[in-house]
Backbone of each chain as ProteinMPNN parsed JSONL, in Angstrom:
{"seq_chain_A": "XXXXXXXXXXXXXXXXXXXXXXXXXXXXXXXXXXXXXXXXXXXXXXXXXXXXXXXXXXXXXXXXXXXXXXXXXXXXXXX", "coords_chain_A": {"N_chain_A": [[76.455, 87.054, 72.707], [78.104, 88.118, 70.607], [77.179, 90.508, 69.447], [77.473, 92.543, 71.865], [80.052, 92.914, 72.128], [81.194, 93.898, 69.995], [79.416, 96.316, 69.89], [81.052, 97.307, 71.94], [83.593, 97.545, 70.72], [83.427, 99.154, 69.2], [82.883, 101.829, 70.548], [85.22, 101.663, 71.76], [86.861, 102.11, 69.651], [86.254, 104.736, 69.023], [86.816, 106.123, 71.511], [89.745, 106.102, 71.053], [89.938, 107.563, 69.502], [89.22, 109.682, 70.022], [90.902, 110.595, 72.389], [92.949, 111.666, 71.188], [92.126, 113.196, 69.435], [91.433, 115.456, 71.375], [91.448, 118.903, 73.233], [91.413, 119.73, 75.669], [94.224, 118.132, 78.475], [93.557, 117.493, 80.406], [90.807, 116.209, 80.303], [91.553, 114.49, 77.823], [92.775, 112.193, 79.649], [90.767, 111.423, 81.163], [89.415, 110.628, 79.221], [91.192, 108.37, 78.403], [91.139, 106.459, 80.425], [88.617, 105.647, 80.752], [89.224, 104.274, 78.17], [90.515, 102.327, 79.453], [88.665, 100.539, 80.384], [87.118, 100.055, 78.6], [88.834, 98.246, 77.695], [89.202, 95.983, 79.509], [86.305, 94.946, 79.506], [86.608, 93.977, 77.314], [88.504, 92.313, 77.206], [87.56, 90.407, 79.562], [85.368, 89.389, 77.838], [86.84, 87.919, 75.465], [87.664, 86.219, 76.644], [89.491, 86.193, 78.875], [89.738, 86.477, 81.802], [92.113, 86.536, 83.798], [93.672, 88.834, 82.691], [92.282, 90.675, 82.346], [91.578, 91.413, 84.737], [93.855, 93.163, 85.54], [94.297, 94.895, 83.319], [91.919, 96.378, 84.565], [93.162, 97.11, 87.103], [95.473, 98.107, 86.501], [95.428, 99.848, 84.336], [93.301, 101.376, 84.285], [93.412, 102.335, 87.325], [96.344, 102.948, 88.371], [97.529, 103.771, 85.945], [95.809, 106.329, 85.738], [96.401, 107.793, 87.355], [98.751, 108.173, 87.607], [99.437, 109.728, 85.631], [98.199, 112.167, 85.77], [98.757, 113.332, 88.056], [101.275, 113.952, 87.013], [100.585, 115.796, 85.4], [99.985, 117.774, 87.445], [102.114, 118.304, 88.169], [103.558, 119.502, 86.643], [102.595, 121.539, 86.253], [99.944, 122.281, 85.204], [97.106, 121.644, 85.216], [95.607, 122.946, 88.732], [96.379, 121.753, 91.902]], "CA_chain_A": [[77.411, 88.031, 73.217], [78.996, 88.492, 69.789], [76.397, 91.93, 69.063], [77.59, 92.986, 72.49], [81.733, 92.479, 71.269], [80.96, 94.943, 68.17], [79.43, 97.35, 70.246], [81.963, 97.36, 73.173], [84.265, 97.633, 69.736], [83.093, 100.674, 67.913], [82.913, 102.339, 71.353], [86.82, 101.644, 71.864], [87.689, 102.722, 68.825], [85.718, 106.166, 69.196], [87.1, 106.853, 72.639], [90.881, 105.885, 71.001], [90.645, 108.586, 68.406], [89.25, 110.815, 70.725], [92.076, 110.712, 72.988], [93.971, 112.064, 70.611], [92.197, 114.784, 69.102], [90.897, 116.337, 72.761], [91.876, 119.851, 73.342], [91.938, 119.382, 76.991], [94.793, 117.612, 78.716], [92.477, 116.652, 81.811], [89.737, 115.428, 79.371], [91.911, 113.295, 77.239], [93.208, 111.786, 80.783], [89.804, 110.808, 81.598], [88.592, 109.119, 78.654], [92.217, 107.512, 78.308], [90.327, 105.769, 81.847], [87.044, 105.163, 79.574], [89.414, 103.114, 76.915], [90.853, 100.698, 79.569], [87.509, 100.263, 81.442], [86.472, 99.347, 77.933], [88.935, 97.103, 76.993], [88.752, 95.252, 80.466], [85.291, 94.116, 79.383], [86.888, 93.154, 76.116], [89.194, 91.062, 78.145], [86.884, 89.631, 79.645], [84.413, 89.147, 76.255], [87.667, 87.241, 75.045], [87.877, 84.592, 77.87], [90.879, 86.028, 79.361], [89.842, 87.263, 82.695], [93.486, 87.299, 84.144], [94.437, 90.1, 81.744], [90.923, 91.9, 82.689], [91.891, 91.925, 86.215], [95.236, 93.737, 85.601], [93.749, 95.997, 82.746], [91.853, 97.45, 85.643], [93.888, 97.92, 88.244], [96.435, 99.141, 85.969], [95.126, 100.794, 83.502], [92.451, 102.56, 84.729], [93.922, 102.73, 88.474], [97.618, 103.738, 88.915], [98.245, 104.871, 84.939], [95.309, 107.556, 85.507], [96.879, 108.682, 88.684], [100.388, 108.776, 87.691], [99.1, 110.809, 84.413], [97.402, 113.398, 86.783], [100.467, 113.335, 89.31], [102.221, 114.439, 86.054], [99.994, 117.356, 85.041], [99.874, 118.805, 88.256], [103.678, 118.413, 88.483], [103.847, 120.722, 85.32], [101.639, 122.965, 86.801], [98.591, 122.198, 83.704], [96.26, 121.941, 86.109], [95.997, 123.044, 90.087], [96.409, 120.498, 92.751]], "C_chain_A": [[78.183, 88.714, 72.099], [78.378, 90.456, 69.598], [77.34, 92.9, 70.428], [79.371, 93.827, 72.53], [81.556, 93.664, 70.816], [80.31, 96.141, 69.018], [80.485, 98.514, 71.126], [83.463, 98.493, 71.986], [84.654, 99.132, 69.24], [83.17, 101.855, 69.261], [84.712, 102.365, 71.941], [87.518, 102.335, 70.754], [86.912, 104.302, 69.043], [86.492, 106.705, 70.766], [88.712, 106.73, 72.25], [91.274, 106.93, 70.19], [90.391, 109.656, 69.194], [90.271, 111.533, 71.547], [92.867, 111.621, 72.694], [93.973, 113.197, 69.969], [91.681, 115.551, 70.102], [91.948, 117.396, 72.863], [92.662, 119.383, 74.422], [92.763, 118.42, 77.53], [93.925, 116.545, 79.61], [91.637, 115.817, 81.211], [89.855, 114.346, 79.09], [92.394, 112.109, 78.489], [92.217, 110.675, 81.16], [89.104, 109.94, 80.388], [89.526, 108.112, 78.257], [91.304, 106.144, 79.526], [89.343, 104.795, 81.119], [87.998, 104.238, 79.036], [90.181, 101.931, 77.544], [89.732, 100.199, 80.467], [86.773, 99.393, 80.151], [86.905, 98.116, 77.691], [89.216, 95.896, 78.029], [87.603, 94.75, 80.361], [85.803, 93.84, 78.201], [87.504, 92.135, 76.797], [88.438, 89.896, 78.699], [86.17, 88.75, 78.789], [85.762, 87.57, 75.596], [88.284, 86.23, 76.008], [89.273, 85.19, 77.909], [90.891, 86.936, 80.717], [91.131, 87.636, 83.896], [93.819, 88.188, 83.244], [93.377, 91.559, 81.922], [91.157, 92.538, 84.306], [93.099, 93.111, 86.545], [95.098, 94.527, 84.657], [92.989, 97.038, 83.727], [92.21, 97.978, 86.386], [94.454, 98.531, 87.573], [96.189, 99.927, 85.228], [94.162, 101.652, 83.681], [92.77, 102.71, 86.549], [95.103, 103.646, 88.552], [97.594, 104.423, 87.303], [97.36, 106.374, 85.174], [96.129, 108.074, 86.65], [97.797, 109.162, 88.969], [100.234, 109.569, 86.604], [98.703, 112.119, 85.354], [98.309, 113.904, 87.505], [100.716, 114.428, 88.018], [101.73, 115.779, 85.428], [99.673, 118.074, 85.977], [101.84, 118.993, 88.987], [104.619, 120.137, 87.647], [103.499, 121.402, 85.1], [100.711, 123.57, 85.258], [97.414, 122.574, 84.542], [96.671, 122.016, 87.873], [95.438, 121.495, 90.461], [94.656, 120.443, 93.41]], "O_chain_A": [[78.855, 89.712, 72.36], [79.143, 91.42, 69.637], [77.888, 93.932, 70.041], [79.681, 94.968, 72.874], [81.912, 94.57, 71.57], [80.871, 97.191, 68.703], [80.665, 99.731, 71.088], [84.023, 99.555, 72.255], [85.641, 99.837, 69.027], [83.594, 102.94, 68.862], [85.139, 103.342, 72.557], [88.544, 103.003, 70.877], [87.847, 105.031, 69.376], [86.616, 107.923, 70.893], [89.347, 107.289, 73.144], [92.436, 107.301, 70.03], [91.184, 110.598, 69.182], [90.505, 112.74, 71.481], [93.461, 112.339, 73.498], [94.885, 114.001, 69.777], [91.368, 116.648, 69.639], [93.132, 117.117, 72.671], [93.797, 118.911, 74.469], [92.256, 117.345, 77.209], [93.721, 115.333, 79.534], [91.669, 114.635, 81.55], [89.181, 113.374, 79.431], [92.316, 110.959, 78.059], [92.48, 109.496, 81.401], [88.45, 108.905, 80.514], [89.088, 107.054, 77.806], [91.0, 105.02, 79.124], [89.346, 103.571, 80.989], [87.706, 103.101, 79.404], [90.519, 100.916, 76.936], [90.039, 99.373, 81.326], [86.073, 98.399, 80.344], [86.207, 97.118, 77.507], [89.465, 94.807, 77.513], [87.493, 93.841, 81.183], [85.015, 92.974, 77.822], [86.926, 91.057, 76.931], [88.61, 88.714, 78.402], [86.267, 87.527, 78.896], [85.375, 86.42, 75.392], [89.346, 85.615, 75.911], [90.146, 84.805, 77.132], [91.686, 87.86, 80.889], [91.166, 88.617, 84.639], [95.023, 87.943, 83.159], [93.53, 92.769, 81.755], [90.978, 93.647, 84.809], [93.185, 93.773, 87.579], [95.956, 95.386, 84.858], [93.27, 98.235, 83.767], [91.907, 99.141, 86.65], [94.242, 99.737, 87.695], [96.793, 100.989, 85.377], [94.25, 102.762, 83.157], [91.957, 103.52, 86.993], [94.997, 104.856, 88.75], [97.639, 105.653, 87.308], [97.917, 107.44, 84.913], [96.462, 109.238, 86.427], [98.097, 109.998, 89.821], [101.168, 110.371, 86.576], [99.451, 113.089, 85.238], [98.556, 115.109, 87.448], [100.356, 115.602, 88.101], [102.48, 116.671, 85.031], [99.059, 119.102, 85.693], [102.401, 119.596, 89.902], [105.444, 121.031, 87.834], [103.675, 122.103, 84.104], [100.742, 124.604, 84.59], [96.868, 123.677, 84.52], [97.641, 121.43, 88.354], [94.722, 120.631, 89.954], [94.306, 119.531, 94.158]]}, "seq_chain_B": "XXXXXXXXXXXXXXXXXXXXXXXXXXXXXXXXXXXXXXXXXXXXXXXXXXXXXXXXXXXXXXXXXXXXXXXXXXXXXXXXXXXXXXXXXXXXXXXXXXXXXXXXXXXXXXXXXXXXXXXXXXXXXXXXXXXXXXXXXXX", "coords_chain_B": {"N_chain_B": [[94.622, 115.684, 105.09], [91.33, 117.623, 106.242], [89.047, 116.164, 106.139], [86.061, 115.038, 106.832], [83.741, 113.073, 105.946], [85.186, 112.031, 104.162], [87.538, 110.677, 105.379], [86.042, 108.64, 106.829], [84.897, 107.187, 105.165], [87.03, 106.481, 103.888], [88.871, 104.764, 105.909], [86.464, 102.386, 106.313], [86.767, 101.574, 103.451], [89.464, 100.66, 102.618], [90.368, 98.459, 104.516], [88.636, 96.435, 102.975], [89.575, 96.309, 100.209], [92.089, 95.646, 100.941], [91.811, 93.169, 101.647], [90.299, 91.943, 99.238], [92.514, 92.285, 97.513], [94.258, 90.366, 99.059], [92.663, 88.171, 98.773], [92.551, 87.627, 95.33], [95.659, 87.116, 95.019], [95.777, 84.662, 97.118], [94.507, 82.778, 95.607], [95.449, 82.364, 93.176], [97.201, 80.69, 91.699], [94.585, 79.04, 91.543], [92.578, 80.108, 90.065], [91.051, 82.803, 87.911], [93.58, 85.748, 88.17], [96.648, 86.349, 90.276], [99.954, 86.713, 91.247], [100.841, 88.934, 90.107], [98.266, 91.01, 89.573], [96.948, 90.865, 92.337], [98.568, 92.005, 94.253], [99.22, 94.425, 92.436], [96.162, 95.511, 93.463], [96.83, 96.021, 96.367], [98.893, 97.454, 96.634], [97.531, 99.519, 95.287], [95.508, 100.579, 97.229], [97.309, 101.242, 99.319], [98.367, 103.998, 98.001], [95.61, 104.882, 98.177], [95.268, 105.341, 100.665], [97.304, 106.943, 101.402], [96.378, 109.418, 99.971], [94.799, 109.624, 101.511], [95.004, 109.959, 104.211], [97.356, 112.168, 104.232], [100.838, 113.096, 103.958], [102.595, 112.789, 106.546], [101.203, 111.733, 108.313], [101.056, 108.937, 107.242], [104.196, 108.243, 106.405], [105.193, 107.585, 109.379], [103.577, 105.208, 109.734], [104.066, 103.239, 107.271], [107.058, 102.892, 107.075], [109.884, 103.769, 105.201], [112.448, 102.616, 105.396], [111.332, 99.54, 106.584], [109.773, 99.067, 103.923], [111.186, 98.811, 102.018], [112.924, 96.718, 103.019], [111.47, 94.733, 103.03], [111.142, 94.472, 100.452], [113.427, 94.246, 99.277], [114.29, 91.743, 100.291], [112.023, 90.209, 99.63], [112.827, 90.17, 96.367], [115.267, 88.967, 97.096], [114.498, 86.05, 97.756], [112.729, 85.206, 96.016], [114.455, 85.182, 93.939], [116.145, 83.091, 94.635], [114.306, 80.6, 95.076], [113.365, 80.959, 92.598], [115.236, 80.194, 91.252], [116.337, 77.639, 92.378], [113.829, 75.78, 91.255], [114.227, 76.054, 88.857], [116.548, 74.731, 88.208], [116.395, 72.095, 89.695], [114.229, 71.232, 87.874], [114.858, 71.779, 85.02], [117.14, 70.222, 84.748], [116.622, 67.316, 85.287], [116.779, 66.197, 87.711], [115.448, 66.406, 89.818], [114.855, 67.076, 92.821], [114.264, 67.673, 96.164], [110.991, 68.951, 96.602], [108.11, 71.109, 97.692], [104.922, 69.765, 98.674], [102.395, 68.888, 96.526], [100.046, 68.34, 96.748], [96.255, 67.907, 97.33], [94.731, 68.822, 93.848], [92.825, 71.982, 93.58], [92.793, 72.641, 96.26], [93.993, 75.018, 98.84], [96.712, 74.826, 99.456], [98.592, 73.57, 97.329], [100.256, 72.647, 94.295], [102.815, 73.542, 94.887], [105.935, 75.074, 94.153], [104.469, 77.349, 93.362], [102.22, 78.789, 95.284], [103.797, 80.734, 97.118], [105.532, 81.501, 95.488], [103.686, 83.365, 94.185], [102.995, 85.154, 96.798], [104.925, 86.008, 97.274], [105.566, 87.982, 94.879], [103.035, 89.413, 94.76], [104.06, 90.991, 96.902], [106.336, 92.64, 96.936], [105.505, 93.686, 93.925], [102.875, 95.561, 95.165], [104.425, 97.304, 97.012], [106.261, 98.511, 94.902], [104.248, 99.572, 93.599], [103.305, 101.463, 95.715], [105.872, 103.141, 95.896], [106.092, 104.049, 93.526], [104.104, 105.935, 93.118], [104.665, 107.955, 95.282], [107.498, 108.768, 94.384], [106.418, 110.055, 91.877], [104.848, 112.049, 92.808], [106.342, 113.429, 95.247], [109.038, 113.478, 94.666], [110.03, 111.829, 96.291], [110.474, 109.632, 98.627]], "CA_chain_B": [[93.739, 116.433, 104.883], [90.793, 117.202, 107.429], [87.444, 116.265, 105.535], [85.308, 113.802, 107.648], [83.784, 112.107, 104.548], [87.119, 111.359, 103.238], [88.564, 109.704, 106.646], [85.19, 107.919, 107.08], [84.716, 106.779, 103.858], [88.656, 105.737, 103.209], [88.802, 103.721, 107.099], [86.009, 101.67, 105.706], [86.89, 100.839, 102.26], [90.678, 100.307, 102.583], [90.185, 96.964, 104.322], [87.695, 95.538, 102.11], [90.418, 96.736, 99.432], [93.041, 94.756, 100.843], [91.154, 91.646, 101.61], [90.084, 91.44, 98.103], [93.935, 92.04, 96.904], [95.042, 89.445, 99.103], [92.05, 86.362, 97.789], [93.376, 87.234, 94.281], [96.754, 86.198, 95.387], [96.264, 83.555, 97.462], [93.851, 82.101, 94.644], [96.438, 82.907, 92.304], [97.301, 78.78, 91.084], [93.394, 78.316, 91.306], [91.458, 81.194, 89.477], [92.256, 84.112, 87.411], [94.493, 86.453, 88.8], [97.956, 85.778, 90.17], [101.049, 87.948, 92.16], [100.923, 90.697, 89.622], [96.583, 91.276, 89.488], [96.795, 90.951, 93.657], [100.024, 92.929, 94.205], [98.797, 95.868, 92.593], [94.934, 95.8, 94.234], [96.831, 96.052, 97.416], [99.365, 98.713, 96.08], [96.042, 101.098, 95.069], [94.853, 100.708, 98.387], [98.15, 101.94, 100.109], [98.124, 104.673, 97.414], [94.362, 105.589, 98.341], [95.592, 105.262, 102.262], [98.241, 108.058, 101.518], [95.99, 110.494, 100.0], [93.604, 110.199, 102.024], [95.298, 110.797, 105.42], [98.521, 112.663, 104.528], [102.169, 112.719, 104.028], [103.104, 113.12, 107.457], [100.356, 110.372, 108.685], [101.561, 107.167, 106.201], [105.124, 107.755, 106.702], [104.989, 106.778, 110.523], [102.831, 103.91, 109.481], [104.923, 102.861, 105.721], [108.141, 103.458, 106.923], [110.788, 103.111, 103.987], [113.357, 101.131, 106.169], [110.504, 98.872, 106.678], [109.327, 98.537, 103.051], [112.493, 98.578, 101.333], [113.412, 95.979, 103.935], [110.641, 93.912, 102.301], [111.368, 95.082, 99.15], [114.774, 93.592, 98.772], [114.617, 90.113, 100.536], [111.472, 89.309, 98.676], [113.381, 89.993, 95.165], [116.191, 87.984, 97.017], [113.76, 85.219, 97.965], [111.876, 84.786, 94.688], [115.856, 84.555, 92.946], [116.732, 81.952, 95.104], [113.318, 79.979, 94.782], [113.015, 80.222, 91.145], [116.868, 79.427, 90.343], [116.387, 76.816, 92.628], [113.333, 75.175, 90.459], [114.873, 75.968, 87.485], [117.604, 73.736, 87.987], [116.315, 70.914, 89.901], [113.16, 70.759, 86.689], [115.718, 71.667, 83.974], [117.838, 69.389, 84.247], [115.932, 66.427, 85.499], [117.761, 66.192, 89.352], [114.316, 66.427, 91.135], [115.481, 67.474, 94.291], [113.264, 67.88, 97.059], [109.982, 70.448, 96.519], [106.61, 71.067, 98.61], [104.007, 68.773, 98.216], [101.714, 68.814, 95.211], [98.438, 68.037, 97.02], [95.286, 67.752, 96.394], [94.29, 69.937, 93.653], [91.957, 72.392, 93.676], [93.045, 73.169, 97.668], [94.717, 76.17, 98.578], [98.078, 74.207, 99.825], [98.905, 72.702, 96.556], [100.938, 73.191, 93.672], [104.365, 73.41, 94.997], [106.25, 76.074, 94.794], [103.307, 78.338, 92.811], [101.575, 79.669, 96.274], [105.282, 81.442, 97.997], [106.455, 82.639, 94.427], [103.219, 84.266, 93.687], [103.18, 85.706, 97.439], [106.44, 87.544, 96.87], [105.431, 88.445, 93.597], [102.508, 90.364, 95.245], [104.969, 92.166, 98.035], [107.107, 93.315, 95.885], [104.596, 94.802, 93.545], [102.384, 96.41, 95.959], [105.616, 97.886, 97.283], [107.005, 98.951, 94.121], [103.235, 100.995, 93.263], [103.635, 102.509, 96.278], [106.679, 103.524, 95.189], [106.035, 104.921, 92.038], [103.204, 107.293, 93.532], [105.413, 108.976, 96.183], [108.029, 109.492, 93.65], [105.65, 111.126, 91.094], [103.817, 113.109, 93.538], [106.783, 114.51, 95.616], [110.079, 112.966, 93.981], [111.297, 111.524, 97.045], [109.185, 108.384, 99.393]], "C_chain_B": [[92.639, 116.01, 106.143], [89.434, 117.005, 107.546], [86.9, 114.908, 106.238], [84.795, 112.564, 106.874], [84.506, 111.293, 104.544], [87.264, 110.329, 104.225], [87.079, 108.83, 106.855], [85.065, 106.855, 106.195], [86.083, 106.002, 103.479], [88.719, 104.484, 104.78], [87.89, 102.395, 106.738], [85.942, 101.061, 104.804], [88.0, 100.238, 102.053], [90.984, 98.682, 102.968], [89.795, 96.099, 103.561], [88.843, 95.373, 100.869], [91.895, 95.547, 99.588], [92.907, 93.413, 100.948], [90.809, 91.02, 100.068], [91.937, 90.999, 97.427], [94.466, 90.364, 97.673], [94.036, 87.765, 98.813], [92.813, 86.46, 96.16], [95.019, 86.83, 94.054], [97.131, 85.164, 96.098], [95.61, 82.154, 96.793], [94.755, 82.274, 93.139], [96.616, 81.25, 90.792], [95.788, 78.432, 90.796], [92.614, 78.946, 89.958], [92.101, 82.419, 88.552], [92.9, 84.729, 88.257], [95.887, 86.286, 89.164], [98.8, 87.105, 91.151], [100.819, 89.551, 91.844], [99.436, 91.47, 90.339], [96.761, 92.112, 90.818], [97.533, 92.289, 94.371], [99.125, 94.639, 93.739], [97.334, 96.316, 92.901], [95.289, 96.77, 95.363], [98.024, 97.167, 97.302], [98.452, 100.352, 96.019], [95.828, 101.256, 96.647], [96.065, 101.635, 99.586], [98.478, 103.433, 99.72], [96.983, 105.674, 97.83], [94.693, 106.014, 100.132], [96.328, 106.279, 102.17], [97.73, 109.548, 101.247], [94.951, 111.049, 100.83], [93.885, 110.777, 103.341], [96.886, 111.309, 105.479], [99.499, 111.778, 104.476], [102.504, 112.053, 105.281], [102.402, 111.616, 108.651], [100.835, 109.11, 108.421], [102.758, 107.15, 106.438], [105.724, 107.513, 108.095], [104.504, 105.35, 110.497], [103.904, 103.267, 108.952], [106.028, 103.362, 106.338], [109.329, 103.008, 105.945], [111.47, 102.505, 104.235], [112.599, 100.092, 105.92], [110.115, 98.326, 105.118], [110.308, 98.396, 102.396], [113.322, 97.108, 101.741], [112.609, 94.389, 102.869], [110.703, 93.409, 100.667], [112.365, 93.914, 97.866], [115.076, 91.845, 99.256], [113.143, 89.523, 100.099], [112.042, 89.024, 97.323], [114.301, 88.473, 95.383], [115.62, 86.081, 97.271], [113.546, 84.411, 96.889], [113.341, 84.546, 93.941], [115.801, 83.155, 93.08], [115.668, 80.474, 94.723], [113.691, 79.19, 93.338], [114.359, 79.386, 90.584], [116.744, 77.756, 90.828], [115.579, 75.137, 91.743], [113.38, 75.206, 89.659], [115.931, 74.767, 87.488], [117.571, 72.09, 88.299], [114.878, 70.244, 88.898], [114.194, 70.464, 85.611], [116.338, 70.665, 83.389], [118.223, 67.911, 84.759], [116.661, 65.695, 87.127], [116.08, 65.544, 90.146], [114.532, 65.809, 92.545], [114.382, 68.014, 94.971], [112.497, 69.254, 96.521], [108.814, 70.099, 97.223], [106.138, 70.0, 98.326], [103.095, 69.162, 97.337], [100.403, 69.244, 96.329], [97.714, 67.856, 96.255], [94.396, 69.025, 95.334], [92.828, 70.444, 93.488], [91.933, 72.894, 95.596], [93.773, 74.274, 97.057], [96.078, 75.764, 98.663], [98.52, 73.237, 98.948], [99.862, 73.355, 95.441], [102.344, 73.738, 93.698], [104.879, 74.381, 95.274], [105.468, 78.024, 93.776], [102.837, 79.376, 93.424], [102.861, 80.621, 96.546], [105.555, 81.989, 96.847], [105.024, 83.204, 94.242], [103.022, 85.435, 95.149], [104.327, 87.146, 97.415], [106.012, 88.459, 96.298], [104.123, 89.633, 94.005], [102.913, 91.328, 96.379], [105.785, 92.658, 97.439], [106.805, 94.193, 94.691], [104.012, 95.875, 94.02], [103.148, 97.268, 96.15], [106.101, 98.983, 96.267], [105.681, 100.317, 93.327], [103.473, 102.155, 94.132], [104.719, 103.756, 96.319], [106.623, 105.06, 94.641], [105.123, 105.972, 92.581], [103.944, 108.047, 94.365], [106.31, 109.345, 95.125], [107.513, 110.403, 92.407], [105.033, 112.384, 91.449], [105.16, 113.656, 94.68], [108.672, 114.488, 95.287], [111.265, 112.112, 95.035], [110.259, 110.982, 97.873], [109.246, 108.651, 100.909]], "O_chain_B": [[92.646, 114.98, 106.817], [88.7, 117.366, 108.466], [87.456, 113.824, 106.065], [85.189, 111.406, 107.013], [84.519, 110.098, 104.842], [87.116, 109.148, 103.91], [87.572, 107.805, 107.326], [85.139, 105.68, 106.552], [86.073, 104.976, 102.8], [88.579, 103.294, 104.499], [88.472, 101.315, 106.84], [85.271, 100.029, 104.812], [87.923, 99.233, 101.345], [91.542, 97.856, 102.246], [90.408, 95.05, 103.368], [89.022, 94.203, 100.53], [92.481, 94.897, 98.722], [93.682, 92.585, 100.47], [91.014, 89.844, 99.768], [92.403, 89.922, 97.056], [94.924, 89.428, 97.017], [94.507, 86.633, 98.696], [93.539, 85.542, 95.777], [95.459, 86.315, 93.026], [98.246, 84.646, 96.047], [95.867, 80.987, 97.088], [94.158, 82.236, 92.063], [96.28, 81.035, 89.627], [95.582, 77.612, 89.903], [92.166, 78.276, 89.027], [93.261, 82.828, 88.509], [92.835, 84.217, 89.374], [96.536, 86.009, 88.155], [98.294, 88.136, 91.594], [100.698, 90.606, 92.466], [99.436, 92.24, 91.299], [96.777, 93.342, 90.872], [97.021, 93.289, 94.874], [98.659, 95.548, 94.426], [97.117, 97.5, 92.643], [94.704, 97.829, 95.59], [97.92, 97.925, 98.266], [98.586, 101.513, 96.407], [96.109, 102.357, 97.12], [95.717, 102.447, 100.444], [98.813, 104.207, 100.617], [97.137, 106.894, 97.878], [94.239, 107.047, 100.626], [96.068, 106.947, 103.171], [98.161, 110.567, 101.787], [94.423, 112.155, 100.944], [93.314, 111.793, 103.737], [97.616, 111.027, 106.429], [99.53, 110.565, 104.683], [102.713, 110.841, 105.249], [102.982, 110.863, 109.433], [101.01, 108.268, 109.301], [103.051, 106.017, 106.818], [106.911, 107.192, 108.034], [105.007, 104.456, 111.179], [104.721, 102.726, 109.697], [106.078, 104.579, 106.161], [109.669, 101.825, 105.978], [111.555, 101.511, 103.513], [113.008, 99.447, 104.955], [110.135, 97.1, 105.014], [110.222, 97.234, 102.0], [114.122, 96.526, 101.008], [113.133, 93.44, 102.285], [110.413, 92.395, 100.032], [112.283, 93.335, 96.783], [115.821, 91.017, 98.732], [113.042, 88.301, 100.213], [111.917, 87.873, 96.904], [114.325, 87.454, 94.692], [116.312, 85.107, 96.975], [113.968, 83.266, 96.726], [113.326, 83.531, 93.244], [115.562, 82.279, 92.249], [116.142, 79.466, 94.199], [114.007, 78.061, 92.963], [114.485, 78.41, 89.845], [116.945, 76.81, 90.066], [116.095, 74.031, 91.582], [112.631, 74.427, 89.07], [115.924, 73.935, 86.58], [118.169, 71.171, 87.74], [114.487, 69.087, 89.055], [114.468, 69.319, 85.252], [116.311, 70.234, 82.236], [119.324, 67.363, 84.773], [116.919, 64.495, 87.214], [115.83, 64.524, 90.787], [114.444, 64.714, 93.101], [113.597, 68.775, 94.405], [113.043, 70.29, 96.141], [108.493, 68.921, 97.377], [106.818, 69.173, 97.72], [103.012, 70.375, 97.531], [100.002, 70.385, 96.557], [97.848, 67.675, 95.045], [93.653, 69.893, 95.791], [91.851, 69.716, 93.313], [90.948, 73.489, 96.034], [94.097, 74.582, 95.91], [96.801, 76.375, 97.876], [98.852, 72.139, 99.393], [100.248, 74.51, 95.622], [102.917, 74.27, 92.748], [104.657, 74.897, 96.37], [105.864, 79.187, 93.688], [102.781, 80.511, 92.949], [102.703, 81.595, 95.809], [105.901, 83.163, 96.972], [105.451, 84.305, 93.894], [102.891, 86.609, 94.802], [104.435, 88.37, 97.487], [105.934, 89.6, 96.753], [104.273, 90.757, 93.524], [102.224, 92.286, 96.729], [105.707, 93.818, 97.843], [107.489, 95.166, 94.374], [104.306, 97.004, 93.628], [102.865, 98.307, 95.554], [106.321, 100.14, 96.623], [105.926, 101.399, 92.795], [103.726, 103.313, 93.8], [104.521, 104.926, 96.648], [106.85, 106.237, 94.922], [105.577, 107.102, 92.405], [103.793, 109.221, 94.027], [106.0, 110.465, 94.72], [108.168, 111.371, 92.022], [104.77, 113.385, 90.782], [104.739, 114.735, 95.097], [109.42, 115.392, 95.66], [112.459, 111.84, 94.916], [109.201, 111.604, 97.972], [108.532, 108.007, 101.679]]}, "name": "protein", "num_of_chains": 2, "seq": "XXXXXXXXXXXXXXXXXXXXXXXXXXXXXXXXXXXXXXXXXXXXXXXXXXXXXXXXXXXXXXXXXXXXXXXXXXXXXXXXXXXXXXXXXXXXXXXXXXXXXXXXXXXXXXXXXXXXXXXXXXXXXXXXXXXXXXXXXXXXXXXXXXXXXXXXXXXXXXXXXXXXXXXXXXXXXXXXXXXXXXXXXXXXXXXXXXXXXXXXXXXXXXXXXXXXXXXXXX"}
């Protein structure tokens, strides 16, 4: 499983820088989603599946949804 | 909204949604997961229940008397609880508590099962929350 770790890895860190240099608001939103979907299988990978369970709901459930809420609040994108 | 899909598709998944939220909280002492994990499963699901059939729909259902109601005498619950086993562990009293059992049941562990219960009504609650006030600034 360790090869699998290191990939999961290099794929977290590429979607963490991306984040950041994405034009698009909506974009970066969605692969913000991608980097806790990833690190919920890190969680897991690291024997700590209470922290994987609550990386998903939360981090890729309510934070994308209250991020989105928030850019259609500020009229970025339509509803 | 009045898309057939949607209301077909959300009637059917919403249960399954909350059934799962509530095994990770009442497996909470056994397995991963726990109040928080459970709590907000069953939060999303009231969340997904709001967009899918309207404002005007959920707050007949969710009424804020009603959850607020919940809201506030689980916080006051879980005080009373934990102060209570804080004091009679602390400072070696051991004053009456549940029964232990046998572990590996669901009715064991003392007072573990009821504080992580709360701990998932009071979450759930508090997502729901947070999405009505983001999305129209007022529940």
């Amino acid at each position: 499983m360790k090869v699998f770790s290191i990939i999961m890895l290099i794929f977290l860190i590429f979607s963490s820088i991306a984040v950041s240099t994405m034009k698009s608001k909506l974009g970066s939103i969605i692969v913000f989603a991608v980097y806790s979907l990833i690190m919920a299988i890190l969680w897991e990978q690291l024997e700590a599946p209470d922290l994987a369970i609550t990386e998903a709901a939360v981090g890729a459930g309510i934070t994308t949804v209250l991020l989105i809420l928030t850019l259609s609040r500020i009229r970025s994108i339509k509803k | 909204m009045k898309d057939k899909i949607l209301n077909t598709v959300g009637k059917n998944l919403i249960p399954f949604i909350q059934i799962f939220g509530l095994y990770v909280i009442f497996h909470g002492h056994l397995s991963p997961g726990g109040g928080f994990a459970g709590g907000t499963i069953i939060g999303v699901s009231f969340i997904l229940y709001r967009i899918i059939f309207g404002k005007e729909f959920v707050q007949n259902k969710l009424r804020f008397s009603l959850l607020i109601r919940f809201l506030t005498i689980g916080v006051f619950i879980y005080g009373v609880m934990k102060g209570y086993i804080f004091i009679s562990g602390g400072s070696d009293l051991h004053w009456a508590t549940p029964p232990l059992g046998i572990p590996g049941s669901i009715i064991s562990g003392g007072f573990l099962l009821p504080l992580n219960i709360i701990v998932g009504t009071v979450v759930s609650v508090t997502m729901y929350f947070f999405y009505c006030l983001f999305e129209e600034g007022e529940i």
